[in-house]
C-alpha positions in Angstrom: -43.5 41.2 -15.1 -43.6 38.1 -13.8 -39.8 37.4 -14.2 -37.3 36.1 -12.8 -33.2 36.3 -13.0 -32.0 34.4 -15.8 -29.0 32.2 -15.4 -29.2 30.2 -12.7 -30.9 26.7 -12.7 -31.3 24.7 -9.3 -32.4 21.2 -9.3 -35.9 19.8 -9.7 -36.0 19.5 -5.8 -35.0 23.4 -5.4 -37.5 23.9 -8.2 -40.3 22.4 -6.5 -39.4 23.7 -3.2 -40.4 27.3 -4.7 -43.3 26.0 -6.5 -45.8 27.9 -3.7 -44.1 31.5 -3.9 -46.3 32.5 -6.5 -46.5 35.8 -7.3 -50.1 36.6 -8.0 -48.8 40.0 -9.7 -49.9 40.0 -13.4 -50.6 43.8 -14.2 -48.1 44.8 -16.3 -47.4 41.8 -18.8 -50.5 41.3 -20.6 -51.7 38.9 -18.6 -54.6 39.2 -16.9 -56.1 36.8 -14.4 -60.0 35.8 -14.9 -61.6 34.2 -11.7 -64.1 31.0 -12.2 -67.0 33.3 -11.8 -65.9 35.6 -14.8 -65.1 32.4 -16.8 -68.9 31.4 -16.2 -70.1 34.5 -17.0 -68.0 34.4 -20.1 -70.9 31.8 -21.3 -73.5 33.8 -22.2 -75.5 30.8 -22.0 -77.4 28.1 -20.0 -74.9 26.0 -20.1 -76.8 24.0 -23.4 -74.4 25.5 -26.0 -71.1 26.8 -26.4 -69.7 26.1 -22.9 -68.4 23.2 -21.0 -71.2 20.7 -20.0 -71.9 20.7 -16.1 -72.0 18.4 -13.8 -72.1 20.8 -11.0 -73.6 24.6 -11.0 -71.3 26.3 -9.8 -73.3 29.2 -9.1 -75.4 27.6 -7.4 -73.4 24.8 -5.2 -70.2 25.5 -2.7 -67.4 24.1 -5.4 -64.2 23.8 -4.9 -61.2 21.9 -7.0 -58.5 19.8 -5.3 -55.3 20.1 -7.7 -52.1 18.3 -7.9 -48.8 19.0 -9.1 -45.7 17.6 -10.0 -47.0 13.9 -10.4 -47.9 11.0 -11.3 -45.3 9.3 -8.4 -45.3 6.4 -6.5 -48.1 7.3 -4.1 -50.1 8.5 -7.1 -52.2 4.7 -7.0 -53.2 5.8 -3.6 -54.3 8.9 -3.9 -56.6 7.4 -7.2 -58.2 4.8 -4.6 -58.9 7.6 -2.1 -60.5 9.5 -4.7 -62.1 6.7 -6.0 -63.8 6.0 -2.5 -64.6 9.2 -2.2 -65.9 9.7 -5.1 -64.3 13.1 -5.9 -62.6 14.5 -9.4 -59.8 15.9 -9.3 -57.3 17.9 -11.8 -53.5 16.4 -12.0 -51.0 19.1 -13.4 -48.3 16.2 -14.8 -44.7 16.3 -15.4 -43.0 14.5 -18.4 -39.7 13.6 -17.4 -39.2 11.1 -15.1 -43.4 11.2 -14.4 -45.4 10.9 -17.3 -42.7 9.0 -19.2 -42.1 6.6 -16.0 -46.0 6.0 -15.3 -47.8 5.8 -18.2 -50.1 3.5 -16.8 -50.9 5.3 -13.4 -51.3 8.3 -16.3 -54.2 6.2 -18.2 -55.9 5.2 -15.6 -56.2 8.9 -14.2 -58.1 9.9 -17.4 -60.1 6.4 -17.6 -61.1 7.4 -13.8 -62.4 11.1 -15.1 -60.5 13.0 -13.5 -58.6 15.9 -15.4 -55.2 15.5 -17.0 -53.3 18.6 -17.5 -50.1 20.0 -18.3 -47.0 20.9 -15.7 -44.4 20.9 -18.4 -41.7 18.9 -19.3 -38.9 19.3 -16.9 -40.1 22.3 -14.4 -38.1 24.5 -15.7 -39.1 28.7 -14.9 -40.8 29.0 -18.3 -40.4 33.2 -17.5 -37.0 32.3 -18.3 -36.8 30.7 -21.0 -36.8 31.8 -24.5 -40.1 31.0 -26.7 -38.7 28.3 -28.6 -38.0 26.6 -25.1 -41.6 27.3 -23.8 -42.8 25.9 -26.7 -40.4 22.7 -25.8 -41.1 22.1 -22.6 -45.2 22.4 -23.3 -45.2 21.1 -26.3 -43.6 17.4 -25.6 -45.6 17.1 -22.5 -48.7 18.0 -24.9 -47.4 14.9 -27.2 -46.6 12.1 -24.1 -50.0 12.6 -22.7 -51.8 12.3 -25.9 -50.2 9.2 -26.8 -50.7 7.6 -23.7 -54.2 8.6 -23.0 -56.0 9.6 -26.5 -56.2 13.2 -25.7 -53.9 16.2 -25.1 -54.5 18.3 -22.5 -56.4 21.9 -22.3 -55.0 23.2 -19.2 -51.2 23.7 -17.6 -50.2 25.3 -14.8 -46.5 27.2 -14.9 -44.0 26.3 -12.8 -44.0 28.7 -9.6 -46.8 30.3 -10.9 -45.1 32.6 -13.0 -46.1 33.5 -16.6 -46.0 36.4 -18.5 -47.0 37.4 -22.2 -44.6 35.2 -23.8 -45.9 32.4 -21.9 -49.8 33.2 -22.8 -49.2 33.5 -26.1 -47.2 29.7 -26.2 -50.0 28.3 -24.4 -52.9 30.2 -27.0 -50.9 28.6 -29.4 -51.2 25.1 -28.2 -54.6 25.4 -27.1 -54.1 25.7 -23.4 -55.8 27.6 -20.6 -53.3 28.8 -17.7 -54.3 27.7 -14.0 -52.9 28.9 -11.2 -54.7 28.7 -7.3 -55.9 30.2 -4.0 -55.0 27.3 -1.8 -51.6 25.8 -0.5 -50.7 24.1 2.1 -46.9 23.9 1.2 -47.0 20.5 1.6 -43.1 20.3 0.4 -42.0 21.8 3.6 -43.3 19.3 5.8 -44.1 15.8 6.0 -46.7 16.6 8.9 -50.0 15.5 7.0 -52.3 16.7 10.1 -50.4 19.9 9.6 -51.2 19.5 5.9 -54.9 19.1 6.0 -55.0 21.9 8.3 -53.6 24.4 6.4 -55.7 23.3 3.3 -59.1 23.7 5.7 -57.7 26.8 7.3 -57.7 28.8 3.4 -60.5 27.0 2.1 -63.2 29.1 0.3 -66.1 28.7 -2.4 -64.8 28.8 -5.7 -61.5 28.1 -4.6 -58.1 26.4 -6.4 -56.4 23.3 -4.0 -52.7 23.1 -4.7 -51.1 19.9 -3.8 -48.7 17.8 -4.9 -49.0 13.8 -4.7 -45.0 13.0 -4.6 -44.5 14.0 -1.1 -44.6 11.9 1.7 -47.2 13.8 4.0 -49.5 14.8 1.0 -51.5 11.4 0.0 -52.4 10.5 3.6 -54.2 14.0 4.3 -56.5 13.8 1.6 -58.7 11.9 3.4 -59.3 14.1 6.2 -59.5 17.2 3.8 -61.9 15.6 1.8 -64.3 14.6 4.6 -64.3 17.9 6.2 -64.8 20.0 3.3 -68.0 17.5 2.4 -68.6 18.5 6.0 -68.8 21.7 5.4 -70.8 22.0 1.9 -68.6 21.7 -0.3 -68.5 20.3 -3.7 -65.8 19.1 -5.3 -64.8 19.7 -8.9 -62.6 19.7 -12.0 -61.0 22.7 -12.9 -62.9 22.7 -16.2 -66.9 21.8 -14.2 -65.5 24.8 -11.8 -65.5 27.2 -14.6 -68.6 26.0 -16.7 -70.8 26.5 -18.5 -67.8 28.9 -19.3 -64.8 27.1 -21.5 -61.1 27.4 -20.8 -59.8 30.3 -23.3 -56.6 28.9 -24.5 -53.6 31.8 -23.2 -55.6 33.2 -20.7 -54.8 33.0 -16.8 -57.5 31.8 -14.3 -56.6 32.5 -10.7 -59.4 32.3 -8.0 -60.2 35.9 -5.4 -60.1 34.4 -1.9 -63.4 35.8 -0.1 
């Protein structure tokens, strides 16, 4: 499940530009997606032991987690001032080659800001594809760039496309990293409309919800603004992927994926 035809490789571009046909079906593979609430549930706590520290209840307060892919890229600075002014977290899915690599600095300073630095593989390839030593590749060297630039390797990643399968899971248990897919896209790569971008973010929106966007676009940086103001607007919270599912922790191979309302 959860795979695709072997063989043929399109560019990064042609990669990307698929990167929001997820598939969300995961019966069948062994993988199993858990939502935020059953991740806090998972606790069995208060939140003083065992699980992720919160910042937020969750349970309690209209979260939701704005997500980006694919990065850091030039705009990246930006989008850290907005976020900055805003005063909002945020979780960044980065890319080693030509990203991580190219940006260590923009990388650093997304960690020293507090926001969430996570794993988008090496080079984008389909890891459902791929054979396990090549998973392992592709997850692994990110795992290694980010920890030498910023102290700390990541605990999440989220697979190309979405797709994963058991293969996959058991890669990531391995490496110690959680699988996180979302609920929310405004497939920002097919337009560089960014009033057309914050409106399809605002349009899905939901408590408990997953934001996918990526920061190397053109239209993406310059809607955050609005989508941030109108979802503080409207109650909302906004989280890491890790305060979104506390006092619960991240189970290293397992796939979290959001249930829209």
């Amino acid at each position: 499940m959860f795979r695709s035809r072997p063989g043929r490789r399109g560019g990064r571009a042609a990669v990307l530009l698929a990167a929001v046909t997820l598939m969300f079906t995961l019966g069948g593979c062994g993988v199993d997606p858990l939502t935020p609430q059953a991740a806090r549930a998972e606790s069995g706590d208060d939140g003083k032991a065992g699980g992720t520290p919160r910042r937020v209840d969750c349970e309690r307060v209209k979260c939701i987690a704005l997500t980006f892919d694919a990065g850091p890229g030039k705009d990246t600075p930006h989008l850290l001032d907005v976020l900055k002014e805003k005063q909002v977290p945020a979780t960044f899915f980065l890319l080693g080659a030509k990203h991580v690599d190219r940006y260590p600095k923009v990388v650093r300073r997304i960690a020293d800001e507090g926001h969430e630095v996570a794993n988008h593989t090496w080079s984008h390839r389909i890891l459902t594809d791929l054979e396990e030593k090549d998973v392992r590749e592709e997850l692994s060297r990110t795992q290694d760039a980010i920890g030498k630039i910023t102290g700390r390797k990541p605990v999440l990643m989220r697979p190309p496309q979405g797709r994963t399968d058991s293969t996959v899971a058991d890669v990531s248990r391995e490496l110690g990293l959680a699988q996180v897919l979302w609920s929310i896209t405004a497939k920002d790569y097919s337009t560089t409309d960014s009033a057309l971008i914050r409106e399809r973010v605002l349009t899905q929106a939901h408590r408990d919800g997953i934001i996918l966007l990526h920061d190397i676009y053109d239209g993406t940086v310059p809607a955050v603004p609005g989508i941030i103001d109108e979802l503080h607007r409207r109650g909302y919270t906004f989280v890491t992927v890790p305060e979104l599912l506390a006092p619960g922790t991240a189970r290293a191979g397992a796939v979290y994926r959001p249930e829209k309302d």
